[in-house]
N, CA, C and O of each residue as an XYZ file, in Angstrom:
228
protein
N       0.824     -1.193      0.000
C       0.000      0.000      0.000
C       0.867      1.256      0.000
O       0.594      2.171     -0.777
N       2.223      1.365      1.099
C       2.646      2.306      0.925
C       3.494      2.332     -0.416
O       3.480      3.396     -1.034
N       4.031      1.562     -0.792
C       4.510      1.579     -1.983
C       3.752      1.784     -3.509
O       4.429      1.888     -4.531
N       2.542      1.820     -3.519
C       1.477      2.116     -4.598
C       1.320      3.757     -4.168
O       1.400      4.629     -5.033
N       1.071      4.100     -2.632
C       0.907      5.884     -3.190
C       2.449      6.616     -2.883
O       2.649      7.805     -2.636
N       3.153      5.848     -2.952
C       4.329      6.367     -3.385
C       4.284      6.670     -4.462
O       4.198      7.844     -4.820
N       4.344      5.422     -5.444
C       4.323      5.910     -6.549
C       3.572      6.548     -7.479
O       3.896      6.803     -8.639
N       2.330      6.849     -6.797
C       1.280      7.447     -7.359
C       1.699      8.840     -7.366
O       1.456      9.673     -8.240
N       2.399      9.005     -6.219
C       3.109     10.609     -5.553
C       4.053     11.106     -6.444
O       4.143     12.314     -6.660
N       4.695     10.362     -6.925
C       6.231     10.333     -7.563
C       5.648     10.595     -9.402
O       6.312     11.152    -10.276
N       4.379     10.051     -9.542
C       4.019     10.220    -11.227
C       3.487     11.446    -10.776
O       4.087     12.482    -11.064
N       2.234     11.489     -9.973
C       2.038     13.128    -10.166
C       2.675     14.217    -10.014
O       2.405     15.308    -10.516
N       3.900     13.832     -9.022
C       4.842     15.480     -9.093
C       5.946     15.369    -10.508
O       6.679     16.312    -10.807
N       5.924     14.446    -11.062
C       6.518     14.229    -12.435
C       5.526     14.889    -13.509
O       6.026     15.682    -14.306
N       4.362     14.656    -13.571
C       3.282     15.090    -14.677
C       3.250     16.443    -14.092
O       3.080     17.119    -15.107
N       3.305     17.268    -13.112
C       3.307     18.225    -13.309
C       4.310     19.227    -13.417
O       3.782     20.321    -13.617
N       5.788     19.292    -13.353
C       6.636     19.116    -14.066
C       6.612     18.953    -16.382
O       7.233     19.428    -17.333
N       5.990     18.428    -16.245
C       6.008     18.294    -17.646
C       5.531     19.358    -18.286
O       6.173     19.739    -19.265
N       4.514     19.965    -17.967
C       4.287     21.082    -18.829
C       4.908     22.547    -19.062
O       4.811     23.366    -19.976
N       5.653     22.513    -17.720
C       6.597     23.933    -18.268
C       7.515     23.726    -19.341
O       7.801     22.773    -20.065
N       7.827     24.712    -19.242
C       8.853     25.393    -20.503
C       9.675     24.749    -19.818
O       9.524     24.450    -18.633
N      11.049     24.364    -20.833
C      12.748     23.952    -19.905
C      13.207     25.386    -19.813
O      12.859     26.328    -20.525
N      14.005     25.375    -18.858
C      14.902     26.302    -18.472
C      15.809     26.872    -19.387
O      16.586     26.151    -20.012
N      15.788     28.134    -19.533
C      16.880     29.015    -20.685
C      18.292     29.521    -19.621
O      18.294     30.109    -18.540
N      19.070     29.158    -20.214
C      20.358     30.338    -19.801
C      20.080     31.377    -20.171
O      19.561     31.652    -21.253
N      20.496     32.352    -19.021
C      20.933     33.911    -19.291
C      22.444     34.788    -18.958
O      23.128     34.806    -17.935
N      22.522     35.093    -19.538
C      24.107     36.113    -19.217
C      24.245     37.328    -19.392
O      23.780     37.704    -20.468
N      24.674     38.068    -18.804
C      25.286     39.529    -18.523
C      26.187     39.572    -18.321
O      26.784     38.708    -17.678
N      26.832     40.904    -18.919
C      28.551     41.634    -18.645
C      28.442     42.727    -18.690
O      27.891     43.155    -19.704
N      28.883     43.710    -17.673
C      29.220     44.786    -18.081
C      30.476     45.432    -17.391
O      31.434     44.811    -16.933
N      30.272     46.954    -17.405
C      31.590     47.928    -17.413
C      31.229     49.095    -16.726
O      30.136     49.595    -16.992
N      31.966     49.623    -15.877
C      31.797     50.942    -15.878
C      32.696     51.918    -15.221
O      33.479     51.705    -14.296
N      32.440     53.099    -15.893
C      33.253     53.870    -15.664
C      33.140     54.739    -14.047
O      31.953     54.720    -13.719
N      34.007     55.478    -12.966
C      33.381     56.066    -12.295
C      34.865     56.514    -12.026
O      35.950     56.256    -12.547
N      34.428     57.307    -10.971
C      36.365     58.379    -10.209
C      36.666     57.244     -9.688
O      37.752     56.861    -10.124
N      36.054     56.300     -8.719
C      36.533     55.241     -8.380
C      37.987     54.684     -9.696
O      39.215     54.616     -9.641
N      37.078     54.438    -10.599
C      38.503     53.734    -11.722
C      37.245     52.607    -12.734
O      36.024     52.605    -12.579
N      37.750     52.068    -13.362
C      36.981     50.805    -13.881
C      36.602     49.880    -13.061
O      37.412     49.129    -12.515
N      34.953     49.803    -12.819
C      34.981     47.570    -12.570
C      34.143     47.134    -13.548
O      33.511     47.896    -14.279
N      34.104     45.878    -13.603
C      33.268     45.163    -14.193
C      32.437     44.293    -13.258
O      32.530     44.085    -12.048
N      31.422     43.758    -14.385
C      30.273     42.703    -13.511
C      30.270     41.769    -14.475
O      30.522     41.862    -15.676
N      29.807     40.432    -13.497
C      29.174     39.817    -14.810
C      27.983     39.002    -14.471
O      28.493     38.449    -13.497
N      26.629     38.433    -14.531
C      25.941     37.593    -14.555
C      25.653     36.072    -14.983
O      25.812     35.973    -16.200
N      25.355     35.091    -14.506
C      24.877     33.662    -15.304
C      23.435     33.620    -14.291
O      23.141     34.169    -13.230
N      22.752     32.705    -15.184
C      21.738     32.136    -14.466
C      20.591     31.427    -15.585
O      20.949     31.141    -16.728
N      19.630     31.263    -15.254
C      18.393     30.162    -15.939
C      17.066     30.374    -15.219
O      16.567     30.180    -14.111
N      16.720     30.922    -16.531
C      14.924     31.009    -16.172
C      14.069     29.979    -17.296
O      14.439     29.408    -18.322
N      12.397     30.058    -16.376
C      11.976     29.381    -17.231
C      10.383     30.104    -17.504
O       9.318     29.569    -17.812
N      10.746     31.581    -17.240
C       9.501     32.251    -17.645
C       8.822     32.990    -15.875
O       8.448     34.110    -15.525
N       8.948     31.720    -15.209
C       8.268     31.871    -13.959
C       9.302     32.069    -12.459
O       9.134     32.907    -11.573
N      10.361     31.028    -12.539
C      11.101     30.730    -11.905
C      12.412     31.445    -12.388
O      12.613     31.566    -13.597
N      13.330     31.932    -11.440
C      14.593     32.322    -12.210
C      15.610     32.523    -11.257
O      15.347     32.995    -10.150
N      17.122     32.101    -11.706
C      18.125     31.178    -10.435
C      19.168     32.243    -11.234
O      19.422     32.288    -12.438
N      19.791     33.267     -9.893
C      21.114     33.360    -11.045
C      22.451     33.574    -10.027
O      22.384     33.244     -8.843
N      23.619     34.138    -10.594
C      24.357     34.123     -9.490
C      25.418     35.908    -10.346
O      25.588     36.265    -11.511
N      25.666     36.258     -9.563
C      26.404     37.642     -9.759
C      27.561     37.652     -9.593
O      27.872     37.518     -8.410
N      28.697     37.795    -10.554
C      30.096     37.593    -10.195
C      30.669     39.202    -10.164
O      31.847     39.432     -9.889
């Protein structure tokens, strides 16, 4: 028994999953000028419309 709504658990959080979009990479770079002197930035990360993960270097 527990092993049937396990897996009953395990298909439905899978089927719902299925209908999004997959995940896109995104990237950014930039520059800038200031009295400070030059820095730069840069971005990575992955969205999927709804959800979005990134990290800032």
């Amino acid at each position: 028994m527990k092993k049937t709504l396990a897996l009953i658990a395990l298909l439905g959080l899978a089927a719902c999953g299925a209908d999004d979009p997959p995940f896109q990479p995104t990237a950014g770079v930039g520059v800038s000028v200031g009295s400070g002197g030059v820095s730069t930035n840069a971005s990575v990360g992955a969205t999927n419309g709804t959800v979005s993960v990134g990290l800032n270097l």
